[in-house]
gemmi code that builds the backbone of each chain (N, CA, C; Angstrom):
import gemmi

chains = {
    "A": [
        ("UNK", (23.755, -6.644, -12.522), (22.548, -7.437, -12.333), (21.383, -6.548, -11.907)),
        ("UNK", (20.381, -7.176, -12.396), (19.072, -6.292, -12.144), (18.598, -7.035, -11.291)),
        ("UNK", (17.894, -6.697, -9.773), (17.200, -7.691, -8.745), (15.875, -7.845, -9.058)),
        ("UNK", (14.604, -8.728, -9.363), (13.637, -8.525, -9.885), (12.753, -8.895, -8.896)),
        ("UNK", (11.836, -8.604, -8.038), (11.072, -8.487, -6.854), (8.925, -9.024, -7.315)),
        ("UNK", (8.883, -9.598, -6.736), (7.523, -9.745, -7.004), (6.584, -9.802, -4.875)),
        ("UNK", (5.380, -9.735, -5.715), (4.665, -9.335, -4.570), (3.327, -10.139, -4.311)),
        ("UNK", (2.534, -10.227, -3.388), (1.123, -10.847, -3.245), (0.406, -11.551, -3.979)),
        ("UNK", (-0.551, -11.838, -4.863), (-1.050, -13.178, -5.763), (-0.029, -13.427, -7.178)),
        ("UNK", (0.737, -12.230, -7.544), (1.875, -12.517, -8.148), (2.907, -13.287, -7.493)),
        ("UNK", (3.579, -12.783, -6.781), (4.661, -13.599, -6.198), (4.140, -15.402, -5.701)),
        ("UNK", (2.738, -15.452, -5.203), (2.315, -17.051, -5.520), (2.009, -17.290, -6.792)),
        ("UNK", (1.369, -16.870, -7.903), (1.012, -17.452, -9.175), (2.632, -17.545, -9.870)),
        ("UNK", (3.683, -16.957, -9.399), (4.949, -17.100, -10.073), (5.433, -18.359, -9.449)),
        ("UNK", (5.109, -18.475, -8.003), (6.091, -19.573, -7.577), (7.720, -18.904, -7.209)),
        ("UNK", (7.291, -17.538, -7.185), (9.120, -17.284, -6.906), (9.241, -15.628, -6.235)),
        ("UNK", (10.053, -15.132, -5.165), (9.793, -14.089, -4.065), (10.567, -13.194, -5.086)),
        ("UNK", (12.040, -14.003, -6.172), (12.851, -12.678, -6.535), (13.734, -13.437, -7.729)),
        ("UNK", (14.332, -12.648, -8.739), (15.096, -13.598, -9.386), (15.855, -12.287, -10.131)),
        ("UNK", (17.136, -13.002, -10.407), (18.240, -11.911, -11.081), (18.139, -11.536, -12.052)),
        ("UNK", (18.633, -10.371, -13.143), (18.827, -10.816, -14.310), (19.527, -9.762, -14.918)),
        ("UNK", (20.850, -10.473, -15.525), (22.070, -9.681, -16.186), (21.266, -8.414, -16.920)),
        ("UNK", (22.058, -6.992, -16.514), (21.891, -6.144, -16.967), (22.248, -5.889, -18.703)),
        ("UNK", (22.771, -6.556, -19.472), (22.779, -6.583, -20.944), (21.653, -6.544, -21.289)),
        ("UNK", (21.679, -5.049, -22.082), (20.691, -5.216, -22.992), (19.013, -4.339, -22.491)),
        ("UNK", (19.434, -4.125, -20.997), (17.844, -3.917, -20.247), (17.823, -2.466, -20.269)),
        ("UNK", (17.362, -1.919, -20.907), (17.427, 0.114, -20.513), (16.272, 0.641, -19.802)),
        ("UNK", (15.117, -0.457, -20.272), (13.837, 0.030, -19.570), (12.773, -0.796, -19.241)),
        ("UNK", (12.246, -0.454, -18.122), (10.866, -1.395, -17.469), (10.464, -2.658, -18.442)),
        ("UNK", (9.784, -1.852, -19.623), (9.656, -2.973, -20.952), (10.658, -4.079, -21.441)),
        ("UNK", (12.126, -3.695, -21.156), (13.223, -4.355, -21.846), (13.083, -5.393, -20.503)),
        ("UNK", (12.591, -5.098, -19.405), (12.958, -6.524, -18.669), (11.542, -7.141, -18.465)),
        ("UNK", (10.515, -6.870, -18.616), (9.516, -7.559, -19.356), (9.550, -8.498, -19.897)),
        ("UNK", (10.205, -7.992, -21.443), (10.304, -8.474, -22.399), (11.182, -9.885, -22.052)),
        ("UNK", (12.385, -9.695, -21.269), (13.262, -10.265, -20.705), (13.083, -11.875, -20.008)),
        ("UNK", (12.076, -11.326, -18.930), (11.087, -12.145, -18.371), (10.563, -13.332, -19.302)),
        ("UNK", (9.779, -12.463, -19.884), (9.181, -13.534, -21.347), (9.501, -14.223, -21.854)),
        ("UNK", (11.162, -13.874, -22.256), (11.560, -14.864, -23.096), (11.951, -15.966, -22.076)),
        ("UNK", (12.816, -15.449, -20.862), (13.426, -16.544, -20.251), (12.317, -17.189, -19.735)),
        ("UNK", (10.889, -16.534, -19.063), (9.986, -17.496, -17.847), (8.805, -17.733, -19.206)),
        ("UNK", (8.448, -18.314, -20.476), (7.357, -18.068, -21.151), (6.034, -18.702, -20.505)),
        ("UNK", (6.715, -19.969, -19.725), (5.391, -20.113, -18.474), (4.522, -18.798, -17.750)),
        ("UNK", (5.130, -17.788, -17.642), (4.643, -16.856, -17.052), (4.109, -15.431, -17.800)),
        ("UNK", (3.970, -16.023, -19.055), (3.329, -14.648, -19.684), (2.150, -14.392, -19.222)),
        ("UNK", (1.010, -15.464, -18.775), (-0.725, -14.882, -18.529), (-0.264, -13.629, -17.320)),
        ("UNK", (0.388, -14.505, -16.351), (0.650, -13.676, -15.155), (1.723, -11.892, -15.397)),
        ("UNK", (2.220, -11.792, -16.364), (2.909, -11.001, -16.700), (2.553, -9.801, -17.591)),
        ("UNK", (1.226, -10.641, -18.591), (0.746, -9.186, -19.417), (-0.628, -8.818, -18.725)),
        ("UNK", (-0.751, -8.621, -17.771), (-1.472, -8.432, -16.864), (-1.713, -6.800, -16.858)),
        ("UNK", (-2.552, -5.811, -17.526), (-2.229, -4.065, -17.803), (-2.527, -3.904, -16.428)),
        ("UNK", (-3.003, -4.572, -15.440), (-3.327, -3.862, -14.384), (-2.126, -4.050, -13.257)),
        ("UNK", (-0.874, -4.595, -13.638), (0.292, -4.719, -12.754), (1.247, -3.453, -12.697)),
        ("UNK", (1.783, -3.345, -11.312), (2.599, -2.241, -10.944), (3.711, -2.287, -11.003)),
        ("UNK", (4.592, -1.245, -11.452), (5.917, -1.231, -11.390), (6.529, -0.284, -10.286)),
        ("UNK", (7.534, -0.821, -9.351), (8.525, 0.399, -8.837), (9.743, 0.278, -8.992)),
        ("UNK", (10.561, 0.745, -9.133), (12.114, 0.600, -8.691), (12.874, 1.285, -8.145)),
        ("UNK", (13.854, 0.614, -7.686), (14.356, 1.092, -5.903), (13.318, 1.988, -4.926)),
        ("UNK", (12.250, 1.501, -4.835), (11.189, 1.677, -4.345), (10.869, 2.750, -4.446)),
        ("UNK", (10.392, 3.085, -5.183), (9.414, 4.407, -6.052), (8.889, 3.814, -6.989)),
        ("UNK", (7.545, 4.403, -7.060), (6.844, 3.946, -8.528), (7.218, 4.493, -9.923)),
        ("UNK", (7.051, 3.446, -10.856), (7.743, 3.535, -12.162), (6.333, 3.420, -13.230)),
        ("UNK", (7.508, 3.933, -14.129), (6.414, 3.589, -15.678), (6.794, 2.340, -16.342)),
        ("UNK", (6.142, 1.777, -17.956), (6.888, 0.898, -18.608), (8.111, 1.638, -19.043)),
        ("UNK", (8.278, 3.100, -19.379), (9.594, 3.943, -20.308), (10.500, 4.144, -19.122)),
        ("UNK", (10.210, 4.088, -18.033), (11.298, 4.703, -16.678), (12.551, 3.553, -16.600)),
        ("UNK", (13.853, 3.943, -16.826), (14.657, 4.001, -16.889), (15.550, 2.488, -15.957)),
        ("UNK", (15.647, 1.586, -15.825), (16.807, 0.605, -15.414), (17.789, 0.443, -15.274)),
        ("UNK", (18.754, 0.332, -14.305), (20.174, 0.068, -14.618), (20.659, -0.948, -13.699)),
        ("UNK", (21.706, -1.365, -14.104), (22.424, -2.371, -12.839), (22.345, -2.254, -11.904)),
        ("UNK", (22.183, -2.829, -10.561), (21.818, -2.710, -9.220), (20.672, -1.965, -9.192)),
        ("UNK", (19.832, -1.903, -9.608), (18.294, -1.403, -9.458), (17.538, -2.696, -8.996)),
        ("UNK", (16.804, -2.112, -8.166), (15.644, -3.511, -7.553), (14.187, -2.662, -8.183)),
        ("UNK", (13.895, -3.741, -9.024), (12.991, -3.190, -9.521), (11.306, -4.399, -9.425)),
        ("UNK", (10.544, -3.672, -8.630), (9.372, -4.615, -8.117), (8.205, -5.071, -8.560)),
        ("UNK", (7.737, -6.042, -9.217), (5.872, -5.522, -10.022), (5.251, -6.277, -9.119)),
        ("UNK", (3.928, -5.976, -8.771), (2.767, -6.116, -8.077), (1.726, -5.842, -8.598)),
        ("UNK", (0.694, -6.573, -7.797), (-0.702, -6.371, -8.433), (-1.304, -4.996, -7.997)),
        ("UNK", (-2.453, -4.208, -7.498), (-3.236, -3.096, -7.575), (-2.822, -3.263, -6.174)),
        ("UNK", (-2.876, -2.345, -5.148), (-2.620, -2.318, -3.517), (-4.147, -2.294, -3.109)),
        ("UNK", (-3.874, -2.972, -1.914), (-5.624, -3.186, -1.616), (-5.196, -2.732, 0.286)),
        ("UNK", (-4.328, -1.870, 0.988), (-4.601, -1.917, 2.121), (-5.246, -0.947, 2.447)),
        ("UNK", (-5.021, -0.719, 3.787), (-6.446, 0.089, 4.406), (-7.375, -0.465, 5.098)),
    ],
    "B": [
        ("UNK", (4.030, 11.091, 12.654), (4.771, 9.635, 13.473), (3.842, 8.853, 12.480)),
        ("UNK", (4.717, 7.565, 11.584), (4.847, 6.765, 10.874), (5.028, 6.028, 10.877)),
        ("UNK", (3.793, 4.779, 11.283), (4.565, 3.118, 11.598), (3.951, 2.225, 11.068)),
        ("UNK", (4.613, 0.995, 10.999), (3.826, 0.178, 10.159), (4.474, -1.105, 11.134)),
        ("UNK", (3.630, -1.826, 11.706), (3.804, -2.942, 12.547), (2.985, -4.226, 12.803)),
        ("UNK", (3.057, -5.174, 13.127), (2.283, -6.231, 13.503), (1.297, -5.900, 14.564)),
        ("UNK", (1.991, -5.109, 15.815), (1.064, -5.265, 16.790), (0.198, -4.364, 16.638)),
        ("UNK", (-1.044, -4.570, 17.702), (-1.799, -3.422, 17.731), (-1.706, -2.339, 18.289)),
        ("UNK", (-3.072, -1.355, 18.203), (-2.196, 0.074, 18.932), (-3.685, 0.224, 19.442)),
        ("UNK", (-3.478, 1.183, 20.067), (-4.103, 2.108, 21.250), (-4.882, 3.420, 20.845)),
        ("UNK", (-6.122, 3.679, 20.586), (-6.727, 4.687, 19.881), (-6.379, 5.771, 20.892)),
        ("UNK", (-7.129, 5.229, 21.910), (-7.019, 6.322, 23.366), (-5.732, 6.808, 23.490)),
        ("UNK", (-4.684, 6.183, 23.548), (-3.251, 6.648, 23.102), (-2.883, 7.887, 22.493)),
        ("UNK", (-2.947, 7.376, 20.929), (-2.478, 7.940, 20.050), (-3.111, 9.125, 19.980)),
        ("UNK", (-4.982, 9.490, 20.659), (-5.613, 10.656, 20.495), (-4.642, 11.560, 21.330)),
        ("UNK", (-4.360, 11.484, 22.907), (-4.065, 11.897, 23.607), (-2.512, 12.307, 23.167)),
        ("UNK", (-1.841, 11.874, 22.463), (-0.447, 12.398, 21.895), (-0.843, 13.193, 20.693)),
        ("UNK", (-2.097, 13.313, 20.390), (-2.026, 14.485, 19.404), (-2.277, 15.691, 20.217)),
        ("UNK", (-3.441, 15.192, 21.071), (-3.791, 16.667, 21.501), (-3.593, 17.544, 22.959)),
        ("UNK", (-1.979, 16.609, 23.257), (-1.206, 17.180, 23.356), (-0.403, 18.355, 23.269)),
        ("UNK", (-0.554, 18.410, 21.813), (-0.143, 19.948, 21.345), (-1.372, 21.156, 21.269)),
        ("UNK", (-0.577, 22.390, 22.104), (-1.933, 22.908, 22.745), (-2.122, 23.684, 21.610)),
        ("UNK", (-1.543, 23.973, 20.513), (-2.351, 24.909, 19.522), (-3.768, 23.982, 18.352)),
        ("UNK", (-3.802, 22.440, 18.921), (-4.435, 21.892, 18.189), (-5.819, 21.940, 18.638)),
        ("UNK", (-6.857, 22.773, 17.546), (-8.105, 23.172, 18.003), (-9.014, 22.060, 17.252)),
        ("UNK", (-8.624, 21.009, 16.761), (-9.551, 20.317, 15.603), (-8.450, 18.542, 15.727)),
        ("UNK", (-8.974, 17.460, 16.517), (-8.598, 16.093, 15.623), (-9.124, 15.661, 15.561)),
        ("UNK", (-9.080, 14.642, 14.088), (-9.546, 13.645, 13.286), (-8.846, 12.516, 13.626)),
        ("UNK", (-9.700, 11.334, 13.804), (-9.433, 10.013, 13.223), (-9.935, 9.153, 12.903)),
        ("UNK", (-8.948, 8.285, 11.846), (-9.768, 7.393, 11.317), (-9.316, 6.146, 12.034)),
        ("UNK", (-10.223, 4.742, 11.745), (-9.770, 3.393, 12.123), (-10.288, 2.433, 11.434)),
        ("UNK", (-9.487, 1.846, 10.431), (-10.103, 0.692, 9.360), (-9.783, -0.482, 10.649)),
        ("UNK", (-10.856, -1.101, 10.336), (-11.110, -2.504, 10.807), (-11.468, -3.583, 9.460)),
        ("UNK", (-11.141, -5.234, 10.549), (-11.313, -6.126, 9.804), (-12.715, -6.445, 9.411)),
        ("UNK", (-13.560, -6.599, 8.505), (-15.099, -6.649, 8.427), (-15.595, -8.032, 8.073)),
        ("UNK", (-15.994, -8.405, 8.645), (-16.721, -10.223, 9.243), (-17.324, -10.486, 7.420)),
        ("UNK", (-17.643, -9.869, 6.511), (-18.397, -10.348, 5.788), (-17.501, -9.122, 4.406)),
        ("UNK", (-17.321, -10.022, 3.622), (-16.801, -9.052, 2.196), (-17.373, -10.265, 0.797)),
        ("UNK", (-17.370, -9.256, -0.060), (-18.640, -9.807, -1.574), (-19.159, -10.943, -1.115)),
        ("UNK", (-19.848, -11.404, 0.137), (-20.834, -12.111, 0.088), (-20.168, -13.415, 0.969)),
        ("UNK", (-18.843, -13.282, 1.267), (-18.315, -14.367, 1.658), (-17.996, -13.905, 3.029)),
        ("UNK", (-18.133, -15.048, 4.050), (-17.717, -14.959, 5.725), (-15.851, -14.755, 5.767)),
        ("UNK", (-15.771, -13.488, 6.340), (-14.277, -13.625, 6.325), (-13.918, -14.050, 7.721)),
        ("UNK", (-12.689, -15.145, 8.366), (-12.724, -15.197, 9.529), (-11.181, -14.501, 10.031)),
        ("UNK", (-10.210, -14.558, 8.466), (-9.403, -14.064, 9.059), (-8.643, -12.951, 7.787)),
        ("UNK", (-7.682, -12.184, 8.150), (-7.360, -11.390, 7.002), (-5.443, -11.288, 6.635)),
        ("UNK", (-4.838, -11.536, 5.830), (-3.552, -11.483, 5.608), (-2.628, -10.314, 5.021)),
        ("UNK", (-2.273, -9.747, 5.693), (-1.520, -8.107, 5.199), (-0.092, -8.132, 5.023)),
        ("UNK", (0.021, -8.426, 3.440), (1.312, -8.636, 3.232), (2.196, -6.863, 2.837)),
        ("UNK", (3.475, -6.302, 2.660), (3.329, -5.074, 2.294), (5.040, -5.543, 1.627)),
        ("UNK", (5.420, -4.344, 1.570), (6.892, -4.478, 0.985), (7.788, -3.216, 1.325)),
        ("UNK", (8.153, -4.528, 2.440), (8.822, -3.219, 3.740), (9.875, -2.290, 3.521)),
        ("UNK", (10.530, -2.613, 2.058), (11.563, -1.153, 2.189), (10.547, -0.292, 1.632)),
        ("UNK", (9.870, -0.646, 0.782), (8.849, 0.948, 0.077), (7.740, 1.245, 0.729)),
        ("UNK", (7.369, 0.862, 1.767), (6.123, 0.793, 2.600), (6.234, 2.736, 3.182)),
        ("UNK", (6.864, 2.415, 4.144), (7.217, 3.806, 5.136), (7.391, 5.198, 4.038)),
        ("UNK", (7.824, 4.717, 2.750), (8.606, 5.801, 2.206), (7.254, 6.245, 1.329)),
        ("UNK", (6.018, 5.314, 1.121), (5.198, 5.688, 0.235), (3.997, 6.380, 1.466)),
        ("UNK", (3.702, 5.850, 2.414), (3.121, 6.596, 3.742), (3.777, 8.261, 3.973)),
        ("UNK", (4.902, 7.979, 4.203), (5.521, 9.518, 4.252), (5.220, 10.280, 3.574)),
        ("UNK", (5.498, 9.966, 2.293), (4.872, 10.836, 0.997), (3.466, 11.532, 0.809)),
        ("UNK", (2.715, 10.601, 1.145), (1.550, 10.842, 1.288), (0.728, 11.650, 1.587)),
        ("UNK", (1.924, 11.624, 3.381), (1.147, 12.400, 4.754), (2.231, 13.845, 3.950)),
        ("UNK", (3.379, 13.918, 3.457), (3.753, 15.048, 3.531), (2.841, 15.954, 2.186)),
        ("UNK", (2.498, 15.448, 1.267), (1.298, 15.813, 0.224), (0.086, 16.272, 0.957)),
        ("UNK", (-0.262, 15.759, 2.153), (-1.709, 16.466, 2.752), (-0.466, 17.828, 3.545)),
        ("UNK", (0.551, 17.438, 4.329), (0.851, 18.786, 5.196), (1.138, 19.962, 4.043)),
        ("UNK", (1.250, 19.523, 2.788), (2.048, 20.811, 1.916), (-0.136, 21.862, 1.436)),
        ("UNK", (-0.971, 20.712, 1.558), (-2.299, 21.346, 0.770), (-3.044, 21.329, 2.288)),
        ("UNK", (-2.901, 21.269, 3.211), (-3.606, 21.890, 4.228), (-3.095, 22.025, 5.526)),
        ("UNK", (-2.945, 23.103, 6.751), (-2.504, 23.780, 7.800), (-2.775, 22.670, 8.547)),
        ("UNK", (-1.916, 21.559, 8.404), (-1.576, 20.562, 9.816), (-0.672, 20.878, 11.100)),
        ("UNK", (-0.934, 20.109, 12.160), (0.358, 20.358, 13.048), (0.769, 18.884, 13.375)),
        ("UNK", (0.009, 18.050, 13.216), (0.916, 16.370, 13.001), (-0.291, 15.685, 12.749)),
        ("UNK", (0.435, 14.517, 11.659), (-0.504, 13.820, 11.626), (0.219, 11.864, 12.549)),
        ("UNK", (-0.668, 11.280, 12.629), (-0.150, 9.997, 13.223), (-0.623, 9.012, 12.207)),
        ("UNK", (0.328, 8.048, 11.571), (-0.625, 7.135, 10.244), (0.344, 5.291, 11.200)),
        ("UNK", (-0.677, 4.856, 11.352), (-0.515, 3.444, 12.010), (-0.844, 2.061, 10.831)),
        ("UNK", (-0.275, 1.586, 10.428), (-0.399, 0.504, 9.508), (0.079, -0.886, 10.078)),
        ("UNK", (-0.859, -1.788, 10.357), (-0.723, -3.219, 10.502), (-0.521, -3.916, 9.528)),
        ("UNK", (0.547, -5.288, 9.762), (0.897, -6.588, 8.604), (0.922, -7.319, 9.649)),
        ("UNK", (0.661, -8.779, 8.626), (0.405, -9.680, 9.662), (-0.840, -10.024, 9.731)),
        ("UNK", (-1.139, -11.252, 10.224), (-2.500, -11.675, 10.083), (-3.488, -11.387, 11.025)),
        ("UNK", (-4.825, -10.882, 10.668), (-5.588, -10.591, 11.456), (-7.129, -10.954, 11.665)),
        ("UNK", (-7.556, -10.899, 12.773), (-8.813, -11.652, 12.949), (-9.935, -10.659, 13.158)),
        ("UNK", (-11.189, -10.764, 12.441), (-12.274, -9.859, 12.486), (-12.674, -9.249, 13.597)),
        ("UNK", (-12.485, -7.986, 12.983), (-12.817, -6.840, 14.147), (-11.559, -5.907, 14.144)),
        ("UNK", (-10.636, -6.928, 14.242), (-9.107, -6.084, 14.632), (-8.984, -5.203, 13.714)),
        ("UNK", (-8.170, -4.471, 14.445), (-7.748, -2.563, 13.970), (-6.305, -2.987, 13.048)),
        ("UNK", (-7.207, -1.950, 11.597), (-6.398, -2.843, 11.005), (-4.971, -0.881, 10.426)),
        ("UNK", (-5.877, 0.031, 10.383), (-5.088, 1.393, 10.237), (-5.499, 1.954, 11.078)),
        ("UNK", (-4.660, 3.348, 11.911), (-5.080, 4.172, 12.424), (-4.460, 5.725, 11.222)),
        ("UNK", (-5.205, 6.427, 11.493), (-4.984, 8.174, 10.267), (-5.635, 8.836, 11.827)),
        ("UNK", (-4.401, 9.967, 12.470), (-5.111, 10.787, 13.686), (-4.073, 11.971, 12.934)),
        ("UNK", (-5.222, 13.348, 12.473), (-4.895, 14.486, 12.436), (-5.074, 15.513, 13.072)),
        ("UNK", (-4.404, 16.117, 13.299), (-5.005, 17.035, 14.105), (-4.477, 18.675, 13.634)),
        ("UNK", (-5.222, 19.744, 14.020), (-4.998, 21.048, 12.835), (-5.893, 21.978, 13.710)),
        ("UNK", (-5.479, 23.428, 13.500), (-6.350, 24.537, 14.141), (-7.614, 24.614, 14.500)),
        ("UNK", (-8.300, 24.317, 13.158), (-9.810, 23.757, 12.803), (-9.857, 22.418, 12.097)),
        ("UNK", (-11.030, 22.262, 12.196), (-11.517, 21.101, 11.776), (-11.749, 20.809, 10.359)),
        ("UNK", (-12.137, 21.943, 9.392), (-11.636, 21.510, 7.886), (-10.774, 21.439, 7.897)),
        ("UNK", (-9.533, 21.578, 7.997), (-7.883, 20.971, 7.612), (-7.869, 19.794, 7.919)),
        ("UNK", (-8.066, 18.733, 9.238), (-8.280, 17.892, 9.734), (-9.105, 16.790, 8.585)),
        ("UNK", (-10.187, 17.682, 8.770), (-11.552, 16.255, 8.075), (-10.527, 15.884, 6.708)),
        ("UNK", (-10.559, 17.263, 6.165), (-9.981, 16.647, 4.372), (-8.789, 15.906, 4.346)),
        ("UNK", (-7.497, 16.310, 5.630), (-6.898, 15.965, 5.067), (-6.694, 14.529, 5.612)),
        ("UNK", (-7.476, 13.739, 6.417), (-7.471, 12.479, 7.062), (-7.784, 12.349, 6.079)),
        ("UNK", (-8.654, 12.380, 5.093), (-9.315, 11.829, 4.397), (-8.846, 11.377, 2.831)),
        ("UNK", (-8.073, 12.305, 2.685), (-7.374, 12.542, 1.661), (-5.977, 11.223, 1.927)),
        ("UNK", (-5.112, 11.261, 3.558), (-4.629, 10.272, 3.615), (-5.208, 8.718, 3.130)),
        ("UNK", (-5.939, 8.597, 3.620), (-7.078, 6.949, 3.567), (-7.287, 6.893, 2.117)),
        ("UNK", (-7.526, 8.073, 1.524), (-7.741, 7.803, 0.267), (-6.564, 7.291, -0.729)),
        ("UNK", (-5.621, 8.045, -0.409), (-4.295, 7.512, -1.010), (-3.414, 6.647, -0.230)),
        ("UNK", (-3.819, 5.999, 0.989), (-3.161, 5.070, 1.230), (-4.072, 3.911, 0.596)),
        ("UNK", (-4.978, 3.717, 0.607), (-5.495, 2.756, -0.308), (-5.664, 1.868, -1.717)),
        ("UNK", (-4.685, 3.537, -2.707), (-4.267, 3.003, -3.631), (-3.065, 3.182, -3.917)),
        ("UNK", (-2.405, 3.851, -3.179), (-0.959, 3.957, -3.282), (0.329, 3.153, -2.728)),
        ("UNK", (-0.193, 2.927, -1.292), (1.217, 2.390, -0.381), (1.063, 1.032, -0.161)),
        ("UNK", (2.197, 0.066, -0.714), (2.658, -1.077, -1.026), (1.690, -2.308, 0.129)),
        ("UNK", (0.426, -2.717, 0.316), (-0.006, -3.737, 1.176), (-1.190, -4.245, -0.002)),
        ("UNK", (-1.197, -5.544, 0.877), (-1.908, -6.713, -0.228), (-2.734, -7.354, 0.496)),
        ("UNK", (-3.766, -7.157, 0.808), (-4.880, -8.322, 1.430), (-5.190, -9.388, 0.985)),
        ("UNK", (-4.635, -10.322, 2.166), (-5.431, -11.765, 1.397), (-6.939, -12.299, 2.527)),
        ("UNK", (-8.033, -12.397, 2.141), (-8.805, -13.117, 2.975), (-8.879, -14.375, 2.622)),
        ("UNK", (-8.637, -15.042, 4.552), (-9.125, -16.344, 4.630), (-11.028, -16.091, 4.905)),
        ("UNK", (-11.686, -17.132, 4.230), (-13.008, -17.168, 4.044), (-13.117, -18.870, 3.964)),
        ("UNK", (-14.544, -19.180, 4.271), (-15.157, -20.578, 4.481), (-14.394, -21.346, 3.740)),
        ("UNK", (-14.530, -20.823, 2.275), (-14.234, -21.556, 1.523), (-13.144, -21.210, 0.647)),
        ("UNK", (-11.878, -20.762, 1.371), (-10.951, -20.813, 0.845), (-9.788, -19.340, 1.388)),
        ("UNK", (-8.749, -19.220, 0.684), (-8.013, -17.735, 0.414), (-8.157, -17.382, -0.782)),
        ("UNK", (-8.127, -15.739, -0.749), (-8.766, -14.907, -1.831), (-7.842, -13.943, -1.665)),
        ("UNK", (-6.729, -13.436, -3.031), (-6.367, -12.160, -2.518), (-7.348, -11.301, -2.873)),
        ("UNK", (-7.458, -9.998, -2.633), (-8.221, -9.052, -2.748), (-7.956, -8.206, -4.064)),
        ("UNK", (-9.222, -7.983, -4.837), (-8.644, -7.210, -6.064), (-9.060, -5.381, -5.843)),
        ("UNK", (-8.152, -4.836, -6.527), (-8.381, -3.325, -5.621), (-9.528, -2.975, -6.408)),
        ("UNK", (-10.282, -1.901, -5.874), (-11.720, -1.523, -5.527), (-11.852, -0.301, -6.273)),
        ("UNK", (-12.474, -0.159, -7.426), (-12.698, 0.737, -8.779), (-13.347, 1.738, -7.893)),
        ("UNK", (-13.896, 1.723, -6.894), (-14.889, 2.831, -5.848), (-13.658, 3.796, -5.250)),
        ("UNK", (-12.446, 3.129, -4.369), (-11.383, 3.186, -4.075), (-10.640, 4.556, -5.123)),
        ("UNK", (-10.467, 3.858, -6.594), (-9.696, 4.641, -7.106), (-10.133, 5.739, -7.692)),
        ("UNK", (-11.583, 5.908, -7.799), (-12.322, 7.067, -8.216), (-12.193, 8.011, -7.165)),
        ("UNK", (-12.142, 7.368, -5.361), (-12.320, 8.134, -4.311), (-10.410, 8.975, -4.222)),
        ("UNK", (-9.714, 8.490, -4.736), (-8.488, 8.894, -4.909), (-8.186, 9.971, -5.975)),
        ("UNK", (-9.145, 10.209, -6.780), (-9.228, 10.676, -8.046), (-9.869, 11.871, -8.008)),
        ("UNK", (-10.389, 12.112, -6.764), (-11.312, 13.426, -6.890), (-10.360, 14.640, -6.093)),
        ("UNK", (-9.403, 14.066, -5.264), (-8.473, 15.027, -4.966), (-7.542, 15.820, -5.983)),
        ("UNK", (-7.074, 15.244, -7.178), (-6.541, 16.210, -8.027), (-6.887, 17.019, -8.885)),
    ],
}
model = gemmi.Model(1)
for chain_id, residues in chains.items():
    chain = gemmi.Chain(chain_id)
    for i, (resn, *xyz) in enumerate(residues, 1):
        res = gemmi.Residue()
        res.name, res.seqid = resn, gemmi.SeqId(i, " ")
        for name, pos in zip(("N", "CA", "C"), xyz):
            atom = gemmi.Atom()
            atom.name, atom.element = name, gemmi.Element(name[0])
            atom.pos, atom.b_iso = gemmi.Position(*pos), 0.0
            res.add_atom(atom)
        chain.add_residue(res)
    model.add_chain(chain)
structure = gemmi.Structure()
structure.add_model(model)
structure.setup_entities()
């Protein structure tokens, strides 16, 4: 299973803090995207969003960087602290 | 020293534990506060959400990127979550270094990349409503001139 993590006006415009999703099939950032899409299609505005962040297992990621089972992998909007 | 907490902290403090160390001829610090007024709207209160396993680990990084490009002897980076009310101290960045160019740049250089780098999310409460905050194109240019 892949743990899927969301964050700040994402995690409210989703309506949801985290959600699973079977590792079949997922090799990369994009493949669980894509993933997303099909299963949440309510949530594409919020999802093709170019200005959203990726990390996993908390480090920042690309769309090509790499996924595997038990990876917590997080998207967020732009960081605004400070 | 690396923290990220609800409560507040102590400027007078934290100066006095830097300069402490007697080879330190030069400290810097910085202190973001909450600001009463943002694009035009009354802010009364501010919401700092972050994402606490990657929080510490993207701060660390940071501060260890300024100790590798300039002659530090510690730096102190203080990060508040949790909701806060105008005025309140919202980061502390205290460097301290032989001289004072190592210091200035590299506080500066912290603030700059904690701003677009390490995992926190502002939401302002304002008159008329909550707003999260969208990050600041000024911000990422000011991040951009270090490499």
């Amino acid at each position: 299973m892949i743990k899927v993590v969301f964050f700040a006006k994402l995690r409210e415009s989703l309506g949801t803090q985290a959600i699973e999703l079977e590792s079949t099939g997922i090799s990369t950032v994009t493949d669980v995207l894509d993933t997303l899409h099909q299963r949440y299609p309510q949530w594409q505005s919020e999802l093709v969003s170019t200005q959203l962040l990726v990390a996993i297992n908390h480090e920042m990621a690309k769309l090509d960087s790499e996924v595997s089972s038990g990876d917590e992998l997080a998207l967020f909007p732009p960081v605004t602290g400070g | 020293m690396i923290k990220v907490q609800t409560e507040d902290f102590d400027v007078n403090h934290e100066y006095h534990r830097l300069a402490a160390k007697s080879e330190a001829g030069a400290i810097v610090t910085f202190v973001g506060l909450v600001r009463d007024l943002n694009l035009a709207q009354t802010v009364t209160a501010l919401h700092l959400e972050h994402y606490p396993e990657m929080t510490e680990k993207s701060l660390r990084r940071i501060v260890q990127q300024a100790k590798q490009r300039w002659q530090l002897i510690d730096v102190s980076l203080i990060h508040r979550v949790g909701t806060l009310t105008v005025n309140q101290q919202i980061v502390f960045v205290g460097v301290s270094s032989r001289h004072r160019g190592d210091a200035f740049a590299a506080c500066e250089f912290i603030m700059d990349h904690l701003k677009t780098e390490a995992p926190f999310w502002k939401k302002e409460h304002t008159d008329s409503g909550e707003t999260w905050l969208d990050a600041n194109e000024k911000d990422l240019q000011a991040a951009k001139r270090w490499r």
